[in-house]
C-alpha positions in Angstrom: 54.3 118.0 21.8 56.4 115.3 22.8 58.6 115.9 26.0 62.3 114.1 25.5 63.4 111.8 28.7 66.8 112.0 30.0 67.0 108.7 31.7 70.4 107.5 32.4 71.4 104.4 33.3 74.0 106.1 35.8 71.0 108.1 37.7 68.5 105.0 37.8 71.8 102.9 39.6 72.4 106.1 41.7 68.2 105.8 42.8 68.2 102.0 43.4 71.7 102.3 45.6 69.9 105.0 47.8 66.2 103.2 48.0 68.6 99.7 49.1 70.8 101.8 51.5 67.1 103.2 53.1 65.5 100.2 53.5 68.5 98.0 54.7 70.0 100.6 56.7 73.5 100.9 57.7 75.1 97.8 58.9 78.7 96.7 58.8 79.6 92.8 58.0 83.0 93.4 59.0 84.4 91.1 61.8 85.1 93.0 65.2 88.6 93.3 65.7 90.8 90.5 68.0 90.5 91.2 71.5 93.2 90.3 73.4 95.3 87.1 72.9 95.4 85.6 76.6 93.2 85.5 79.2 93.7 88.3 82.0 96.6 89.7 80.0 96.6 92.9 81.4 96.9 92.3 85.0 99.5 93.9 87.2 102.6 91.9 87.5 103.0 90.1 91.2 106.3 90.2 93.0 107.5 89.0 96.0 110.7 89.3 98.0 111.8 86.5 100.6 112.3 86.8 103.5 111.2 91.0 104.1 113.8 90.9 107.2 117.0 90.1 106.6 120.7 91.4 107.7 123.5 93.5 105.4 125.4 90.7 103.6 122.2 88.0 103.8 120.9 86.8 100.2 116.8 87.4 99.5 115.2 86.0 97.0 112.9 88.2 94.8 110.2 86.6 92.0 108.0 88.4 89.7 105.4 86.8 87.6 103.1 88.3 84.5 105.7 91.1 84.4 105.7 90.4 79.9 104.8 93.0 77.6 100.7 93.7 77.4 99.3 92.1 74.3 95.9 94.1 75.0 97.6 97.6 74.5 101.0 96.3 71.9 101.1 94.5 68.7 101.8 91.3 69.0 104.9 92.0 67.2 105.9 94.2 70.5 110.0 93.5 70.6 111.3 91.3 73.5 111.2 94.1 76.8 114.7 94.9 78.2 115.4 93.1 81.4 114.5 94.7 84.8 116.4 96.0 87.1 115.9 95.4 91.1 117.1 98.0 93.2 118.1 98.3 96.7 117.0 101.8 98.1 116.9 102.7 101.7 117.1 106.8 102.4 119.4 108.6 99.6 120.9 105.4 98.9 120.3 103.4 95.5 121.9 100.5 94.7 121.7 98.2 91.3 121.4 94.8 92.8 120.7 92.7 89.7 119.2 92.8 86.4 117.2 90.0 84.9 115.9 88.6 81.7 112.0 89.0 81.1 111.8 87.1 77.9 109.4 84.5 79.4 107.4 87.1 81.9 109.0 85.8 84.7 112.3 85.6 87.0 113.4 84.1 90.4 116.9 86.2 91.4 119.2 85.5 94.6 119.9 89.1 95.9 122.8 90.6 98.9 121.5 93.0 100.9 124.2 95.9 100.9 127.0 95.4 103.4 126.3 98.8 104.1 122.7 98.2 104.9 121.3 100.6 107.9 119.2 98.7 110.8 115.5 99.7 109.9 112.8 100.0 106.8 114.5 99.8 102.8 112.9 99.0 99.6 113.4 96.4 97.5 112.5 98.1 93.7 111.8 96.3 90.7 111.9 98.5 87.5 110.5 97.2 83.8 110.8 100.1 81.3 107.4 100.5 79.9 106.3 97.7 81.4 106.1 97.9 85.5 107.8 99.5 88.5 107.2 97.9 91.9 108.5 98.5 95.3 108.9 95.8 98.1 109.0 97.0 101.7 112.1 94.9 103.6 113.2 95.3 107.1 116.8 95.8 107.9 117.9 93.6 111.4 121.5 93.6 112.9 
């Protein structure tokens, strides 16, 4: 008696795939994906404000730096942030003292201190939706 054989090309493919995939293991050729595109792009944003004691109507000057959008954690496609605001806070009281552009990352803004300003400790805040908040200490003289 002769015994038929059911060899099909499909199974003998499906038998070579497996013994390859065995033997080779598992290993992907794909490329790893982009890190980031700049060099310490995730670093907090510095910001200073000059002087930190000043009187009620004097001008500081406050300057921020690295305050752009992360490219580690966005798309590079991230839209342009809106601008920041910096705030004047001392007790209950907030004040909107400017708001600046971040298109670049960076700003340099003339600020009054409140007319109002109390002798004593206020904040200078810098706000950045989704971006950064910082707050400055500044002393208040007469």
């Amino acid at each position: 008696m002769f015994r038929r054989s059911t060899f099909s090309p499909a199974a003998s493919a499906s038998v070579v795939f497996a013994a390859v995939l065995v033997v080779t293991g598992c290993t992907s050729t794909a490329p790893d994906p982009p890190a980031g595109t700049a060099e310490h792009a995730c670093e907090e944003p510095q910001t200073s404000v000059t002087p930190d004691a000043a009187a009620p109507g004097e001008e500081i000057n406050v300057v921020g730096e690295g305050w752009e959008v992360c490219v580690d954690t966005l798309p590079a496609t991230a839209p342009t942030p809106e601008p920041a605001v910096i705030r004047w806070v001392q007790g209950d009281v907030v004040a909107e003292l400017a708001s600046v552009d971040l298109r670049d990352g960076r700003f340099d803004e003339f600020v009054t201190i409140p007319s109002d300003a109390e002798v004593g400790p206020a904040v200078i805040r810098v706000f950045a939706e989704g971006i950064f908040q910082t707050e400055l200490p500044i002393t208040i003289e007469k």
